[in-house]
C-alpha positions in Angstrom: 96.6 131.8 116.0 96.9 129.7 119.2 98.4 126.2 119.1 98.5 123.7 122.1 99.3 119.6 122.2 97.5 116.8 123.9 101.1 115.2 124.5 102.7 118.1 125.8 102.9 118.5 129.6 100.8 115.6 131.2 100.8 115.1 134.5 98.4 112.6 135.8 96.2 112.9 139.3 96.3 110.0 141.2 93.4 110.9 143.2 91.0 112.1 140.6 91.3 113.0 136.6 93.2 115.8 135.6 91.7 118.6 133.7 93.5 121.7 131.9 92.7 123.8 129.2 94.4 123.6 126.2 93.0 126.1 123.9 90.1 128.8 124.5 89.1 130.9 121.8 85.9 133.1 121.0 83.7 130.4 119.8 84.9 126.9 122.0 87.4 126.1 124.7 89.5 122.5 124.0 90.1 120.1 127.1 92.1 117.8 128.1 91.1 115.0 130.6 93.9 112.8 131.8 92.6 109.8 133.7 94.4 106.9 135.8 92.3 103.5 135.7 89.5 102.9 138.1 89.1 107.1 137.8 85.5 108.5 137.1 84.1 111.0 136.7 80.4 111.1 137.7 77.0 111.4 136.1 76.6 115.0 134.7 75.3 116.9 131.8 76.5 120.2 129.6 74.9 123.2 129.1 75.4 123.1 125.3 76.7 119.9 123.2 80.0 118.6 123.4 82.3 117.0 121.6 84.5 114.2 123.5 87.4 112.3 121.4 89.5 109.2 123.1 93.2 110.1 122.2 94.6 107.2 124.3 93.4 104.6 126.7 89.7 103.1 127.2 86.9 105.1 128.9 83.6 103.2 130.0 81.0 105.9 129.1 77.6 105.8 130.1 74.7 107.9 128.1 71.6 107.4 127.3 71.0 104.3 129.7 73.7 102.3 127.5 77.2 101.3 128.3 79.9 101.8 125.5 83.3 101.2 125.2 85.6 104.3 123.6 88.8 103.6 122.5 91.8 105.6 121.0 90.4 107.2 117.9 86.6 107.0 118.9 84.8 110.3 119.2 81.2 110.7 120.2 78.8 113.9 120.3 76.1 115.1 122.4 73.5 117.3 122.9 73.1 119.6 125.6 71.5 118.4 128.7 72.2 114.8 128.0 73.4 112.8 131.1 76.8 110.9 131.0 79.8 109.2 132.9 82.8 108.3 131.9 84.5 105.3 133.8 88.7 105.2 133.3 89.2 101.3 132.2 92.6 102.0 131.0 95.0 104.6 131.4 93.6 107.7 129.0 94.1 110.4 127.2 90.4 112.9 126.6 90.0 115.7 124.4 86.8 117.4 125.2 85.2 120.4 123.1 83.1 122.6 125.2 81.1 125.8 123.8 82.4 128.9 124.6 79.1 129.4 126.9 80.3 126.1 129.0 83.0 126.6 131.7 85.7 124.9 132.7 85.1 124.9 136.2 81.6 122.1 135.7 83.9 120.0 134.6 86.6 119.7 137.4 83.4 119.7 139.5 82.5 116.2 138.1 86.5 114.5 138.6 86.1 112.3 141.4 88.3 109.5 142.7 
């Protein structure tokens, strides 16, 4: 059994979001993205579908050549391969589900100021 909190332990970037893993087990690993306003992180896509939930805050997030707005409680899932952005418009909180076969490391790649 592993346990882990999106609460516990932020520390927010002020040059570009904040990634750390949370939890990594044998079948997904569980993210958390903390993100100041104005942050982004750029147009990119994942290996294998994702899951990405707004905890706090308001994220801008592109897909799909649409514009929509997540708020705290909003989840959204995609497919693998599918191209999207995410554009801080208010101080946020991310939970993002990755597949075990994903890596941690594409992600941070993508944080940008």
């Amino acid at each position: 059994m592993k346990t882990a909190s999106l609460l516990h332990e932020i520390t927010y970037n002020e040059t570009k979001p904040a990634i750390s893993v949370l939890l990594d087990n044998n079948h997904s690993k569980e993210i958390r993205i903390v993100m100041r306003k104005g942050q982004l992180m750029k147009e990119h896509q994942a290996p294998a579908p994702i899951v990405i939930s707004v905890f706090e805050g308001k994220v801008d997030f592109g897909v799909a050549n649409k514009r929509l707005l997540l708020e705290k409680g909003d989840l959204i899932a995609l497919d693998a391969h599918e191209p999207h952005d995410l554009l801080c418009t208010e101080d946020c909180i991310v939970r993002l589900s990755l597949s075990k076969l994903d890596s941690v490391e594409r992600v941070e790649k993508v944080a940008t100021t």
